[in-house]
C-alpha positions in Angstrom: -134.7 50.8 -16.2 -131.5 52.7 -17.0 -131.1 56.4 -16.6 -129.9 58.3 -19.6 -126.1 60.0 -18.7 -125.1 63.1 -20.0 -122.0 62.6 -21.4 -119.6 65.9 -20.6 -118.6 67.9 -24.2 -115.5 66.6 -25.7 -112.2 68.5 -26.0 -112.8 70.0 -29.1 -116.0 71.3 -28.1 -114.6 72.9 -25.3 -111.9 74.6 -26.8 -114.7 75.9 -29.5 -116.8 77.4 -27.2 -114.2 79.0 -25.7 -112.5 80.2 -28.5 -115.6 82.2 -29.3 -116.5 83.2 -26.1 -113.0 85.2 -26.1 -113.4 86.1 -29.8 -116.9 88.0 -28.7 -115.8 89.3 -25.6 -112.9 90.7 -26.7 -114.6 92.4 -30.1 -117.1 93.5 -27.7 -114.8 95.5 -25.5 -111.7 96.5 -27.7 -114.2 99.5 -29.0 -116.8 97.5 -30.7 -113.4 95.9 -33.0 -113.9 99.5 -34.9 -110.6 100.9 -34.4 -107.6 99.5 -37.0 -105.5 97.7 -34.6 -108.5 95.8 -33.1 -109.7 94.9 -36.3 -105.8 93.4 -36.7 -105.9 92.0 -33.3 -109.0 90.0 -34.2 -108.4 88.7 -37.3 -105.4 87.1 -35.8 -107.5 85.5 -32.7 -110.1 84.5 -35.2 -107.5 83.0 -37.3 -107.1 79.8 -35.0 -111.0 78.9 -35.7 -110.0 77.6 -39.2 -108.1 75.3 -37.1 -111.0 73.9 -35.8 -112.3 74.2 -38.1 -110.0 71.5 -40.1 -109.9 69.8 -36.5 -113.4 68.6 -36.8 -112.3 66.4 -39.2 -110.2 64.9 -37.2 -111.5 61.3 -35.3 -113.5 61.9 -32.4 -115.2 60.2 -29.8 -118.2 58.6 -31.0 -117.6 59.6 -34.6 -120.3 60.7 -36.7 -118.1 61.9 -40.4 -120.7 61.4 -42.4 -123.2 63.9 -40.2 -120.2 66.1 -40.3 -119.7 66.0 -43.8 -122.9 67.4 -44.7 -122.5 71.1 -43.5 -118.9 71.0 -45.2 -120.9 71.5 -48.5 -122.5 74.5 -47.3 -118.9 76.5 -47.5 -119.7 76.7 -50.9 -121.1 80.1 -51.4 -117.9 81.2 -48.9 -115.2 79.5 -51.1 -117.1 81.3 -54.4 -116.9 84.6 -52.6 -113.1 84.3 -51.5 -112.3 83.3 -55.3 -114.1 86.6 -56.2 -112.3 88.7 -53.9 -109.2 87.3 -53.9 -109.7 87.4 -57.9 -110.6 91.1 -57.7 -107.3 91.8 -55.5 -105.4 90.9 -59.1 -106.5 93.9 -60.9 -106.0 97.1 -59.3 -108.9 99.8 -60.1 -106.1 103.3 -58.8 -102.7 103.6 -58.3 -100.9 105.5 -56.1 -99.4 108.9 -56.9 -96.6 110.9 -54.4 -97.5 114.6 -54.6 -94.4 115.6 -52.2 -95.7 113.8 -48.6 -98.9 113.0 -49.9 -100.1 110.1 -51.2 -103.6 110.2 -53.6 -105.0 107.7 -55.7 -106.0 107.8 -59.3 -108.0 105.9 -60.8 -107.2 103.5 -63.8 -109.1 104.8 -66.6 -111.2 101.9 -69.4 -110.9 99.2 -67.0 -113.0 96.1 -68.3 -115.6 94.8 -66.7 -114.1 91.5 -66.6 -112.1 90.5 -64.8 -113.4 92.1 -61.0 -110.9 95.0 -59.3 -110.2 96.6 -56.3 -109.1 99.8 -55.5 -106.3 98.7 -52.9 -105.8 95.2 -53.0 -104.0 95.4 -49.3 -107.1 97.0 -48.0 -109.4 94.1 -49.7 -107.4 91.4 -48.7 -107.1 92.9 -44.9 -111.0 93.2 -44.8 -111.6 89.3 -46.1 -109.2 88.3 -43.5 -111.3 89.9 -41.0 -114.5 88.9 -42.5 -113.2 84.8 -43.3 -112.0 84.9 -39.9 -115.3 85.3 -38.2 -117.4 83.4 -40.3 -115.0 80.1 -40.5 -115.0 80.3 -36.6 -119.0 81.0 -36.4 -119.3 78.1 -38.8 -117.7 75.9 -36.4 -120.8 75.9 -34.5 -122.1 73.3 -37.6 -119.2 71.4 -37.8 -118.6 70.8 -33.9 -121.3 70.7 -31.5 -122.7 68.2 -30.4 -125.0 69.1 -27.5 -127.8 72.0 -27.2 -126.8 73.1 -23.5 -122.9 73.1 -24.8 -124.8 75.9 -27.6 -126.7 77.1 -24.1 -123.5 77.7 -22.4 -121.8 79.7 -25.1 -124.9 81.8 -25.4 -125.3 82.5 -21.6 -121.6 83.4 -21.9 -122.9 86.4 -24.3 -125.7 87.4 -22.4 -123.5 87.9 -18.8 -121.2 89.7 -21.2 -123.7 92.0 -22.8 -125.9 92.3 -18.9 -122.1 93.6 -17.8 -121.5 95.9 -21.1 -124.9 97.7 -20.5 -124.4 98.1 -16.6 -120.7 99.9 -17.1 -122.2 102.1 -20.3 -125.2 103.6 -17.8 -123.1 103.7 -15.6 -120.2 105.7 -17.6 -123.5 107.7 -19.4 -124.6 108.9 -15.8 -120.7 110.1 -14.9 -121.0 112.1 -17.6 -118.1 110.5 -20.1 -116.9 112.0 -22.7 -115.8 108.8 -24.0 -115.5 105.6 -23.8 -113.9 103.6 -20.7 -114.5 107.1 -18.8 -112.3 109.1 -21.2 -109.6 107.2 -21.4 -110.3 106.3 -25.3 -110.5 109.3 -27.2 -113.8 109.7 -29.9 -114.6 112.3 -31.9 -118.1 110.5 -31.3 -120.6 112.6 -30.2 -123.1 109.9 -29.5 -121.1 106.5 -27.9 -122.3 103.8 -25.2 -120.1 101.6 -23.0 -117.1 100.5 -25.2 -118.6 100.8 -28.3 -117.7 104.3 -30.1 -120.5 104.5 -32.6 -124.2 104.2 -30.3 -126.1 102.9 -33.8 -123.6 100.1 -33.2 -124.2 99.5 -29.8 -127.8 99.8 -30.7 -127.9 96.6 -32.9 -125.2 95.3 -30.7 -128.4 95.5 -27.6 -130.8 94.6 -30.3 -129.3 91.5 -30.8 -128.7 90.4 -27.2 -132.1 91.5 -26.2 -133.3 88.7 -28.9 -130.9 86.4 -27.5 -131.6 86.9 -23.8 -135.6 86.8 -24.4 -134.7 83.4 -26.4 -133.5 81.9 -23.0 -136.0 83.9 -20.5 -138.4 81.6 -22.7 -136.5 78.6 -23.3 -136.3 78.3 -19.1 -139.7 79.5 -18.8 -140.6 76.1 -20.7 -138.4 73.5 -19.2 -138.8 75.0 -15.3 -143.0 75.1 -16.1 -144.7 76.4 -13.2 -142.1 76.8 -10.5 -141.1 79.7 -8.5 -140.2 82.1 -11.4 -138.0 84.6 -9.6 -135.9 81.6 -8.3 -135.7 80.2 -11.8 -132.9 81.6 -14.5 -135.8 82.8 -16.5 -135.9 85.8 -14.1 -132.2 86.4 -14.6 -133.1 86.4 -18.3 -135.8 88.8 -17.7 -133.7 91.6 -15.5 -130.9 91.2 -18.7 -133.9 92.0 -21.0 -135.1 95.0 -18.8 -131.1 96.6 -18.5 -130.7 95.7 -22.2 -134.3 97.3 -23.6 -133.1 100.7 -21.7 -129.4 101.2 -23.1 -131.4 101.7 -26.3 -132.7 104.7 -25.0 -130.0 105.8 -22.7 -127.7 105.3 -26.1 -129.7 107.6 -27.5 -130.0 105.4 -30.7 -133.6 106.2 -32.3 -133.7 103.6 -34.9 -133.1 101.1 -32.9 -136.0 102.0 -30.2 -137.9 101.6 -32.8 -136.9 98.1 -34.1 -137.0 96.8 -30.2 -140.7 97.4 -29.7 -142.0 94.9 -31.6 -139.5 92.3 -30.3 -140.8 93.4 -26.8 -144.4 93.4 -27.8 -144.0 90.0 -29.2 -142.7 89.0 -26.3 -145.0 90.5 -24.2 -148.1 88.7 -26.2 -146.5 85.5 -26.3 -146.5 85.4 -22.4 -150.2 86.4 -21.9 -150.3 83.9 -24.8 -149.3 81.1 -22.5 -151.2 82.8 -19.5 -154.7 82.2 -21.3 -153.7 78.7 -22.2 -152.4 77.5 -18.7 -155.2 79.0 -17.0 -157.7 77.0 -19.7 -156.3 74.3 -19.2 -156.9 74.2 -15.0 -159.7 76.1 -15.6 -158.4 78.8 -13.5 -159.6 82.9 -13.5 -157.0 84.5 -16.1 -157.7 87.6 -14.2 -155.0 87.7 -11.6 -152.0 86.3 -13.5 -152.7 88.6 -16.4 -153.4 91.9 -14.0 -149.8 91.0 -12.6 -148.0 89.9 -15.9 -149.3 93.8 -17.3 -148.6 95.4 -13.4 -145.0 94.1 -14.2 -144.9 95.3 -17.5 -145.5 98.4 -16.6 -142.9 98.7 -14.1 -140.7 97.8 -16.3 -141.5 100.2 -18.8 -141.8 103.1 -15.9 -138.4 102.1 -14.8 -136.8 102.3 -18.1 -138.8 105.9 -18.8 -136.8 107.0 -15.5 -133.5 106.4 -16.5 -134.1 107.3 -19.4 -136.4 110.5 -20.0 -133.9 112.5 -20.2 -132.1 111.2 -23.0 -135.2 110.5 -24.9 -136.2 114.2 -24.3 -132.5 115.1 -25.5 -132.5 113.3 -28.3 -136.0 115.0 -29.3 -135.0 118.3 -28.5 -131.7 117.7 -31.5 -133.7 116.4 -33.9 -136.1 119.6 -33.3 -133.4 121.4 -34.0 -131.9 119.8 -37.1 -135.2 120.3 -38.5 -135.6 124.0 -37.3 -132.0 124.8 -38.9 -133.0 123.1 -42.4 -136.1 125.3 -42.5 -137.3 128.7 -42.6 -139.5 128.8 -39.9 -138.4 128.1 -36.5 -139.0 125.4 -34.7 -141.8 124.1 -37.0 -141.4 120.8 -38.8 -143.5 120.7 -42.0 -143.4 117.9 -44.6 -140.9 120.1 -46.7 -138.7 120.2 -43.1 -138.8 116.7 -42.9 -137.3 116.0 -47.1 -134.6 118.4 -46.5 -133.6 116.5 -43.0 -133.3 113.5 -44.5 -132.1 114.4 -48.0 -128.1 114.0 -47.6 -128.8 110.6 -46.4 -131.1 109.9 -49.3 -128.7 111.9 -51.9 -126.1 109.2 -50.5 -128.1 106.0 -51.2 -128.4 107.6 -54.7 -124.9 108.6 -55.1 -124.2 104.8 -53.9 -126.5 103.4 -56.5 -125.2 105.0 -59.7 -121.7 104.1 -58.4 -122.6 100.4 -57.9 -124.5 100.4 -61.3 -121.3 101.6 -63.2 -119.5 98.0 -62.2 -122.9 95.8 -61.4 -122.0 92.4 -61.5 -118.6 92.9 -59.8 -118.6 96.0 -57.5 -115.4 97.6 -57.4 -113.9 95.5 -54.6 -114.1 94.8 -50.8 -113.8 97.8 -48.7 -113.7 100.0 -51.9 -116.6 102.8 -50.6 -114.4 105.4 -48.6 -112.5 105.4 -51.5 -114.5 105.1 -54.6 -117.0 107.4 -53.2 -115.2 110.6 -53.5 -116.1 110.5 -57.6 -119.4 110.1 -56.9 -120.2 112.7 -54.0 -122.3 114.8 -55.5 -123.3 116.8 -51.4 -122.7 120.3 -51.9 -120.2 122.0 -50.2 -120.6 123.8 -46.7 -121.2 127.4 -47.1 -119.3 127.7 -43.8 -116.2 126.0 -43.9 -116.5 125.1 -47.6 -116.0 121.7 -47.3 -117.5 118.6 -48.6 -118.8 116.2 -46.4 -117.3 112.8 -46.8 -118.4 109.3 -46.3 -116.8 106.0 -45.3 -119.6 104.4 -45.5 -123.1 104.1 -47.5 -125.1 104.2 -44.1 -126.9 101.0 -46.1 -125.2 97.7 -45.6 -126.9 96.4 -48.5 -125.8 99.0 -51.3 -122.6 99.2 -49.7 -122.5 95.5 -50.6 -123.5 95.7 -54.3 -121.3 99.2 -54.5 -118.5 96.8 -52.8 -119.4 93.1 -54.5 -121.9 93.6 -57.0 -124.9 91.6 -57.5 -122.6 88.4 -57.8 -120.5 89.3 -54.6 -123.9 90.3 -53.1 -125.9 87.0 -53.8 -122.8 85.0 -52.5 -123.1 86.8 -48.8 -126.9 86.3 -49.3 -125.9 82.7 -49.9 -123.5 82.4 -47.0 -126.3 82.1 -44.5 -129.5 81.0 -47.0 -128.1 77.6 -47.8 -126.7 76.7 -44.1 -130.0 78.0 -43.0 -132.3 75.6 -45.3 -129.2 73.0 -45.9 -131.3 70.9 -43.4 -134.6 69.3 -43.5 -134.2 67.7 -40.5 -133.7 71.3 -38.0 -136.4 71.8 -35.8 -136.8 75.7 -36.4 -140.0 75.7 -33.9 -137.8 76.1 -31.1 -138.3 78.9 -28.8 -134.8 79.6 -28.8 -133.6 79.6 -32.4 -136.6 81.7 -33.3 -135.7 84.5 -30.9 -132.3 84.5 -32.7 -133.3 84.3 -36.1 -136.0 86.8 -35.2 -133.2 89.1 -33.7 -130.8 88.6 -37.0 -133.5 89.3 -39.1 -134.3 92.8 -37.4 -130.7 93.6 -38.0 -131.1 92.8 -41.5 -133.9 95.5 -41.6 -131.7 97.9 -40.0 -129.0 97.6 -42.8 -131.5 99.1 -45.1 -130.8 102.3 -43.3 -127.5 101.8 -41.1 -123.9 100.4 -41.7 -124.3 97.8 -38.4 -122.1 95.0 -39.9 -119.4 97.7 -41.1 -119.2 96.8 -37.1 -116.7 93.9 -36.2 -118.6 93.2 -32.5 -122.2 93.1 -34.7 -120.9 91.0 -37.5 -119.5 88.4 -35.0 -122.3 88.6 -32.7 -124.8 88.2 -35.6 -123.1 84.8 -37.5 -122.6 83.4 -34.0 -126.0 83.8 -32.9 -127.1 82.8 -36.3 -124.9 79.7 -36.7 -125.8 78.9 -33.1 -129.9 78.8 -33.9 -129.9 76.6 -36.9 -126.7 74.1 -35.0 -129.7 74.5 -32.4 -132.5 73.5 -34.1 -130.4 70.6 -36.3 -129.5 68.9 -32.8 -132.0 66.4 -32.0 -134.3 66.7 -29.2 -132.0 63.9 -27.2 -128.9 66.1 -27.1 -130.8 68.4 -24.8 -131.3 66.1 -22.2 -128.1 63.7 -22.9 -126.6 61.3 -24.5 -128.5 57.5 -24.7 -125.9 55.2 -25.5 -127.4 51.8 -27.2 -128.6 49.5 -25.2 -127.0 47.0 -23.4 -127.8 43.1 -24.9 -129.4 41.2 -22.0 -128.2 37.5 -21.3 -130.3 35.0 -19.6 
């Protein structure tokens, strides 16, 4: 009998994966991609993937163009939305007006509804190359590989990245930084973590890795079966998970302690999960192994309460406060407290609203909000410096997107992942490790409704490219994950 051999990933594989392994690292540390010039710098790295992207068309070994074909149709949604921007970019919605040194805009008044605008087509165009430049090279995921440990690789690639990330934030966090890279970038950021200067953005930046890393903690937990655990990688992938799970704290970022306990609980009930079902199966006492598996737990939990009480009592003691200062009596937090706390950010989503609904099919253009906003603030000025506060952004991805795109522009992005995502009847979604990462991309999706995480270059990437990577994942057969069977030989006599 013939062994199967694992045939080693072609070139243009390899030059994929790497390509996005530099893409990721390098929005990951140039400040989360936030800053202007790293937004410039990546667009031009992510430029090369729609080489590769026209490079998979190109023969290969072994060719398969009619499998590749298939996921070329799914661009669709991504062509339809570059038309509408790039359409929009043809009518500017303000012009420009030199008061002296100053430049303001002003906007163009009775503009039609048809055909879309912008407010500064530069700023649009600058934004879709950013956005077209991560998403073609994500895509390539589809279009290239061919192997489930080639996927494997590139995603243990982010995980070392991210275990590294969270060691050098706690660390910087304990030194008492100032900002990021130990001062040495300046933020006005009160709240930061590691490299990224926004902590909501490292947040959902951990959120997603902690999803990714508890995707292969599992998927090793299922091929090594009942080995030595701690020599396995699973336990690598566990002490990624634990580091990860307690930057969310140490960050200081509440919304997303809240969206990582049910990942961890899931996690943590899956495992006892497979506990009861082992132990039925030898007809073994559950006893022991489930005392240790919630001992361990519990450590971890203790561990991560250590590092990071502190924080977590910081954080506590702020919000206190902001509620004490909105309210008459001190220090008490009261229902009517609680509105006035959170009634700018609710005054925004309104304010966002009625400027989305005044152009609702067509938005008024990518990367319009900082811009467009300023007619629609209606927050009342400070009684101390007199000053309006100002927004760049909606603090809600998803009304930013119909302010931005309206409901057409909107139900494109939508589209963008929905039909790759169901484009195939033959993925196998029941994997362990694409539902981690869907399960991971979806709790960013939640977080949208009350944060700006993919106003974030280093989330947006890392979200399409674990994305792209689950369902390339689950559409590989199960015979890429063990190799390549090439036909058989014919037999002679």
């Amino acid at each position: 009998m013939e062994t199967r051999r694992t045939p080693p990933p072609d070139r243009l594989e390899v030059v994929t994966v790497a390509h996005l392994a530099v893409f990721l690292v390098g929005a990951t540390w140039m400040l989360g991609g936030s800053p202007p010039w790293a937004r410039t710098i990546l667009a031009q790295w992510g430029s090369l993937g729609a080489f590769l992207t026209l490079a998979a068309f190109l023969p290969r070994r072994d060719d398969a163009r009619p499998r590749r074909l298939r996921p070329l149709a799914w661009l669709a949604p991504f062509v339809l939305f570059n038309g509408l921007v790039l359409l929009s970019c043809r009518t500017p919605s303000y012009r420009e007006i030199h008061i002296g040194a100053s430049v303001r805009l002003l906007q163009i008044p009775s503009l039609p509804t048809w055909p879309p605008t912008t407010a500064i087509p530069a700023e649009s165009l600058h934004a879709l190359w950013l956005f077209d430049a991560i998403y073609l090279s994500c895509f390539n995921l589809l279009l290239v590989i061919r192997h489930r440990r080639t996927l494997r690789g590139l995603l243990l690639i982010a995980a070392a990245n991210a275990l590294v990330l969270a060691i050098f934030g706690t660390l910087q966090h304990f030194s008492d930084a100032r900002g990021p890279f130990f001062d040495m970038a300046a933020t006005r950021q009160t709240y930061f973590f590691a490299s990224f200067i926004y902590h909501n953005h490292w947040g959902a930046y951990a959120l997603l890795m902690t999803a990714l890393c508890l995707g292969l903690t599992w998927h090793y937990v299922e091929r090594r079966g009942a080995g030595n655990f701690i020599r396995t990688p699973a336990f690598a992938g566990l002490v990624a998970v634990v580091f990860l799970a307690a930057t969310e704290p140490v960050s200081q970022s509440r919304s997303c302690m809240a969206l990582i306990a049910p990942l961890l609980l899931a996690a943590f009930i899956q495992s006892l999960g497979r506990l009861f079902r082992r132990r039925r199966e030898l007809r073994e006492s559950i006893a022991v192994p489930v005392a240790g598996t919630c001992a361990a737990a519990a450590a971890a939990v203790a561990g991560i309460w250590y590092v990071a009480a502190n924080d977590i009592a910081a954080r506590l003691a702020n919000t206190r406060q902001q509620l004490a200062s909105t309210h008459a009596s001190a220090g008490s937090i009261s229902p009517r407290a609680i509105w006035i706390y959170l009634q700018p950010r609710f005054l925004v989503y309104h304010d966002t609203w009625r400027m989305a609904r005044d152009r609702l099919w067509f938005g008024w253009g990518m990367d319009s909000f900082s811009h467009v906003f300023l007619q629609y603030n209606t927050q009342q000025f400070s009684k101390v410096d007199h000053l309006q506060t100002t927004y760049f952004d909606a603090h809600n991805d998803w009304l930013q997107a119909v302010a931005e795109h309206g409901l057409v522009g909107t139900a494109l992005l939508v589209l963008c992942a929905l039909v790759p995502l169901l484009g195939d009847r033959r993925r196998e979604l029941n994997k362990v490790l694409p539902r981690y990462l869907l399960a991971g991309c979806a709790l960013i999706i939640l977080y949208a409704w009350f944060e700006f995480p993919f106003e974030n270059p280093a989330v947006l990437l890392t979200w399409w490219l674990l994305f792209f990577a689950a369902v390339q994942y689950a559409r590989l057969r199960r015979s890429s994950t063990s190799g390549y069977a090439p036909p058989p030989r014919p037999t002679g006599t």
